[in-house]
C-alpha positions in Angstrom: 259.4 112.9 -45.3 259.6 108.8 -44.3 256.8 108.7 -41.3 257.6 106.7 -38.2 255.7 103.5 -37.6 252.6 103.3 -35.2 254.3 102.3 -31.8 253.0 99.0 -30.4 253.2 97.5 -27.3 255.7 94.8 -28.0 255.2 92.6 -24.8 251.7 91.4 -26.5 253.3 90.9 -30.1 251.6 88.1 -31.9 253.3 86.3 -34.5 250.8 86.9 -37.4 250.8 83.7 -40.3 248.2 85.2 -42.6 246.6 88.1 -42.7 244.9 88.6 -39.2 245.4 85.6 -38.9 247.9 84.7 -36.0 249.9 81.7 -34.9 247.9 80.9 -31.9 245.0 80.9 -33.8 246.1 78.4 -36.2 247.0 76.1 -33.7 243.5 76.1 -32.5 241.8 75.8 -35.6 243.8 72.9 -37.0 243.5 71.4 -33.0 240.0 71.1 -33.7 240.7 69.8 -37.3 242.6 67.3 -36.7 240.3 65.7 -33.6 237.2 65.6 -35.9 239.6 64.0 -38.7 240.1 61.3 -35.7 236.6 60.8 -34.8 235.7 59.7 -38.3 238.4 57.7 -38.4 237.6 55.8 -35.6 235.4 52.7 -35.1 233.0 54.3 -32.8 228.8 54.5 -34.0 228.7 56.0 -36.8 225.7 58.3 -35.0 228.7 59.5 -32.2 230.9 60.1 -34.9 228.2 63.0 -36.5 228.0 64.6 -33.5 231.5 64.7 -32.1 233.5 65.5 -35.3 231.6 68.4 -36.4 231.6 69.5 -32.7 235.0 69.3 -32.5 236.1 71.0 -36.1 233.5 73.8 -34.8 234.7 74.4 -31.1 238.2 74.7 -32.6 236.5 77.2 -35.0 235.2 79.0 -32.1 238.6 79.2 -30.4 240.0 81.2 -33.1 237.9 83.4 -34.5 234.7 83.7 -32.5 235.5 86.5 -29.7 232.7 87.2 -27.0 232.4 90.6 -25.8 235.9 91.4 -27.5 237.6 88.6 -25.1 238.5 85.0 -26.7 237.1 81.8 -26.1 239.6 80.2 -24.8 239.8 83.2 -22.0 236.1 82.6 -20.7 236.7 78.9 -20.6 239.7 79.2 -18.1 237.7 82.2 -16.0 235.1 79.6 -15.8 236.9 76.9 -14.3 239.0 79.6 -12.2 235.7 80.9 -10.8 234.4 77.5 -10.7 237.4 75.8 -8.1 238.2 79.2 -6.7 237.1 79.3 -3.1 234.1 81.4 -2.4 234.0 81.5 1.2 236.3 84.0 3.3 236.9 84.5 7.2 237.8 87.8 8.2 240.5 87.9 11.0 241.7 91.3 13.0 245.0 91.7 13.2 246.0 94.5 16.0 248.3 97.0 15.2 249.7 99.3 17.8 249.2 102.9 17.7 251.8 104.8 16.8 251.9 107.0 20.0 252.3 104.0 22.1 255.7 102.5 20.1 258.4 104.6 19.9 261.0 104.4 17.1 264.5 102.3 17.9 266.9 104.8 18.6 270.0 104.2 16.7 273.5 105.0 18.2 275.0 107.5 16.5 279.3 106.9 17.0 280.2 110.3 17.5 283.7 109.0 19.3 286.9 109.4 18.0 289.5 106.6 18.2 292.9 107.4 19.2 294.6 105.4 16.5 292.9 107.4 14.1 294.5 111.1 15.2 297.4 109.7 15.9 297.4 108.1 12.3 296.6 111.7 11.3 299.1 113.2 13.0 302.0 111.1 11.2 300.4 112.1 7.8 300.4 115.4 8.1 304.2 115.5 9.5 304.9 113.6 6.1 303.7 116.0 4.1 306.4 118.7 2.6 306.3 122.2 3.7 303.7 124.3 2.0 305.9 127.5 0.5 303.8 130.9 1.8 301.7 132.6 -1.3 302.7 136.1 -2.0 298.6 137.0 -0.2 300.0 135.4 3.0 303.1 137.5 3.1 301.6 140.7 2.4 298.8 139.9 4.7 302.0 139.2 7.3 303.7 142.4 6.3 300.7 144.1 7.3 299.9 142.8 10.5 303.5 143.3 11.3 302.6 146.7 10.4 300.2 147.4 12.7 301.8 146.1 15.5 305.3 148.6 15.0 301.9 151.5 15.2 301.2 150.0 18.6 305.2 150.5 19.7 305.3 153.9 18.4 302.3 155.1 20.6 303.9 153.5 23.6 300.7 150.5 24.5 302.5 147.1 25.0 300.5 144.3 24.1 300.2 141.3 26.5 299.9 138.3 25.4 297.0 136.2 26.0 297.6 133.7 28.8 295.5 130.8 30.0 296.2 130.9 33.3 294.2 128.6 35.8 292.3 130.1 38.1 293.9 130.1 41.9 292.0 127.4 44.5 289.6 129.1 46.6 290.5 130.0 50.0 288.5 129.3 53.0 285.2 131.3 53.3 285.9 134.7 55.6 283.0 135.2 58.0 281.8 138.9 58.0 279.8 141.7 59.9 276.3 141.1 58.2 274.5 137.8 59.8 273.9 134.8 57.2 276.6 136.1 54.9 279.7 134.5 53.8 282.2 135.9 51.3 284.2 134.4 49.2 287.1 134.9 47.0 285.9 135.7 43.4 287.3 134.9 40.4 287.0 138.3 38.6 288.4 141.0 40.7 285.7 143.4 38.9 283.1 141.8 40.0 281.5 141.5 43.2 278.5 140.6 45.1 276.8 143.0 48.1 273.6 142.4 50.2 270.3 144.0 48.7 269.7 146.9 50.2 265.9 147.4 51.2 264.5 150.7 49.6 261.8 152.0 51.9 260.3 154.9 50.5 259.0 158.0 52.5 255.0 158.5 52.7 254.2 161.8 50.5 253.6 164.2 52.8 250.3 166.9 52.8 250.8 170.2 52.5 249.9 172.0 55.5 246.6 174.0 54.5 246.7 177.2 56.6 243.5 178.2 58.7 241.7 181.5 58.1 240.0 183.2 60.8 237.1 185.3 59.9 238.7 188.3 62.2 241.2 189.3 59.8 244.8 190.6 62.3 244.8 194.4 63.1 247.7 196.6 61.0 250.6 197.1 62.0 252.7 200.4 61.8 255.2 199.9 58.9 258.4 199.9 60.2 261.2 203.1 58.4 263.9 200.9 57.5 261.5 198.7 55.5 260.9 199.3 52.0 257.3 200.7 51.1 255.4 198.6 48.4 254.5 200.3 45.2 251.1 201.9 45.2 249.0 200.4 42.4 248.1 202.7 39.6 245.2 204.8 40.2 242.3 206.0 37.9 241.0 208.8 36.5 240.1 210.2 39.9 242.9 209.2 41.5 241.7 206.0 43.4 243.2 203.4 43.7 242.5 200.2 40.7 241.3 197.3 42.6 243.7 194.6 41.4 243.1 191.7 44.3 242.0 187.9 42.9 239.1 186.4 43.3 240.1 183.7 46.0 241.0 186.5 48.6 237.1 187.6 48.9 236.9 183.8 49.4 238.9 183.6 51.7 238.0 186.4 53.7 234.4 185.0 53.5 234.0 181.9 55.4 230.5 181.3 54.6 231.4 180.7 50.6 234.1 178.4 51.7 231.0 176.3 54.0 229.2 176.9 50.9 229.0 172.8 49.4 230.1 172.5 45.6 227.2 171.7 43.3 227.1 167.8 42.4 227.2 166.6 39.0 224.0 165.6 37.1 223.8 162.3 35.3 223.2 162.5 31.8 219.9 161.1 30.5 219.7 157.6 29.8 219.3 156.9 26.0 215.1 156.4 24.7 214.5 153.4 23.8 214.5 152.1 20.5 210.7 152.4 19.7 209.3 149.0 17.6 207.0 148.8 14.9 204.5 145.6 14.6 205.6 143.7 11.6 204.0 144.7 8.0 203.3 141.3 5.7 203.9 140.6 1.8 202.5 137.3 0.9 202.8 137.9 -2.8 206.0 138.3 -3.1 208.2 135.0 -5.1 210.6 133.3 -2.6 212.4 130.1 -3.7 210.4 128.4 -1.0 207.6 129.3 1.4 207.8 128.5 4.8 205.4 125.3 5.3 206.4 125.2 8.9 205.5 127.1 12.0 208.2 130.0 13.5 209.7 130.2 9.8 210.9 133.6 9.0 211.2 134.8 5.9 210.8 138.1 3.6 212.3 140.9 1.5 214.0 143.7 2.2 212.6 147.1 0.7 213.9 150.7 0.4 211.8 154.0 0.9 210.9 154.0 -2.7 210.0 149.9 -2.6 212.9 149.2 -4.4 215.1 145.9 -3.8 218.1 146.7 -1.3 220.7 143.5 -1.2 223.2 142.5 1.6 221.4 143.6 4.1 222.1 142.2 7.9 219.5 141.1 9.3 219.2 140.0 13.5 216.5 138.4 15.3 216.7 138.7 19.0 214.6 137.3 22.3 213.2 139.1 24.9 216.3 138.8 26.6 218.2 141.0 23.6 220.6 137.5 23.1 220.8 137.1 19.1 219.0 134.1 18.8 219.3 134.3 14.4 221.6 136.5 12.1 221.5 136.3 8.2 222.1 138.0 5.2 219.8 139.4 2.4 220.5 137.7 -1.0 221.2 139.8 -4.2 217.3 139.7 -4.8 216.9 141.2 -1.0 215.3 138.1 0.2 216.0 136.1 3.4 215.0 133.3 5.1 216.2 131.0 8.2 216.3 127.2 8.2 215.0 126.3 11.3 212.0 127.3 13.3 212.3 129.6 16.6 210.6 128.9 20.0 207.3 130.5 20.8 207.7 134.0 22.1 208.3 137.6 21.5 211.0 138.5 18.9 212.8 141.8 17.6 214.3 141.7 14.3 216.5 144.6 13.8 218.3 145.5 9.9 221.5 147.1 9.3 222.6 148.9 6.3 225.5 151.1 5.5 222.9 153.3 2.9 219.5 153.3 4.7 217.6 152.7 8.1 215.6 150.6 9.3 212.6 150.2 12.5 212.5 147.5 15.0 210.3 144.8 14.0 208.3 143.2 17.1 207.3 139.7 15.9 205.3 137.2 18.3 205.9 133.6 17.1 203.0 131.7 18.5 203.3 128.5 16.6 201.9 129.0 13.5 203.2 129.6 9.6 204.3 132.9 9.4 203.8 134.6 6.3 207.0 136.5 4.3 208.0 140.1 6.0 208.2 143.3 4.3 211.5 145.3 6.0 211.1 148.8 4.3 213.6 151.2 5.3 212.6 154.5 6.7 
């Protein structure tokens, strides 16, 4: 199979003669030739003419086929002069431009009118146009509707067609009975407009607690035409079962209704957390030690001394604010930044798995050394 050439960029295509050899370079080399063939052909010293025609054959050597830093001669020459006539001093000037929430865009007219010459053009076209014959769809659909409508005869409901009627002018208001009210004719017969009534609602009334006197009323002879009530079933011995509630001895007893209902006792407040002073591990490795005063810093330890991880760590003032909150790394080590004010500290550790004490900690200004939270 024939391979495809190499593409080239053919905007940079030199014209080669021989070889490597291209058609600019050429030109240089026999530019230089031909002044050094002139210079010892002139009638200048013959000490000028040693130094200026081997100069000149070799500077047009240069041109073609000495490259500096993989750039032509001929290319550093004109950068030189370029750099040399170039102007080298600048003077910055500000030019203002608006913010864009103080100009607002040009709003463009949009011609949303229609011109009369154009519907009425339209109107002529479309009278030109030949009747369009009805599709065999349109009839049936007309069949059908016409249909419908011989169902709405049968069952006797006339069909009115709809009628845009204008509404009739209003009449002059009608004054009426109620004070700052004037009615009007309405449109809509259905529909029609009333005062708001004010809803007052009734105070709830208490029930009437009847009074018991501690003299209970003397019995009175039943009467013959009433009916006796039912004796209640007697025991063994042929008393009677006692059968009243409880509320009647209350109520026949005025002193246990005087009697005040025993208050309810608040519940004990919570204890205190108690605090532990804070224990000290100096030897333990920490990617950095504090060198500054109120640094905290430390590992967090199971029962067993193992290494718990992700452990939540707070440090709080005396006023219980959260002055500090971080997290133990994978290694169970933790450390703040920045240094805390002298004072009196709790540092308190959560864990889903395992417990932990309140650590008192008194920051008094000097280097603290690494903590030891062990759970419990």
């Amino acid at each position: 199979m024939e391979q495809h050439a190499v593409p080239q960029n053919v905007t940079t295509y030199k014209f080669r003669l021989v070889g490597d050899m291209t058609l600019q370079q050429f030109l240089e080399l026999a530019a230089g030739l031909v002044v050094a063939w002139i210079i010892f052909n002139s009638k200048i010293n013959f000490l000028l003419k040693w130094i200026f025609g081997p100069f000149a054959a070799f500077f047009g050597f240069a041109l073609a086929f000495i490259p500096i830093d993989d750039r032509p001669l001929h290319t550093w020459l004109v950068n030189f002069f370029k750099a040399i006539y170039s102007p080298t001093q600048f003077i910055y000037r500000q030019q203002p431009k608006p913010l864009d929430f103080f100009t607002s865009p040009p709003v463009v007219p949009v011609d949303t009118l229609v011109k009369a010459g154009q519907t009425y053009e339209l109107e002529e076209y479309l009278k030109t146009l030949p009747p369009s014959t009805a599709s065999s769809f349109d009839l049936a659909e007309k069949k059908y509707l016409e249909y419908i409508n011989s169902l709405f005869g049968a069952l006797g409901i006339n069909q009115k067609p709809l009628r845009l009627t204008d509404p009739s002018p209003l009449q002059n208001p009608i004054k009426s009975n109620i004070g700052g009210v004037r009615i009007r004719q309405l449109l809509h017969p259905q529909m029609c407009l009333l005062p708001h009534a004010t809803i007052y609602q009734s105070e709830p009334k208490q029930a009437a607690i009847p009074a018991f006197s501690a003299n209970p009323p003397a019995p009175t002879a039943p009467s013959p035409n009433r009916p006796q009530p039912q004796t209640p079933p007697s025991g063994k011995n042929g008393a009677p079962v006692a059968s009243r509630p409880k509320t009647a001895a209350v109520m026949k007893n005025p002193a246990l209704q005087s009697q005040p209902q025993p208050k309810p006792q608040p519940k004990p407040a919570a204890p205190a957390p108690a605090t532990t002073s804070p224990s000290f591990a100096p030897d333990i490795v920490l990617p950095q030690k504090p060198d500054r005063p109120n640094l905290v810093c430390g590992i967090t330890l199971d029962k067993t001394g193992k290494i718990i991880p992700n452990v939540i760590i707070e440090i709080k003032d005396q006023s219980s604010l959260p002055v500090r909150a971080l997290k133990s790394n994978k290694l169970g080590q933790f450390f703040i930044a920045t240094p805390l004010a002298d004072g009196v500290y709790q540092i308190q550790a959560e864990h889903q798995s395992h417990k932990f004490a309140i650590i008192k900690l008194d920051a008094k200004g000097e280097i603290i050394p690494p903590l030891k939270i062990q759970a419990i």
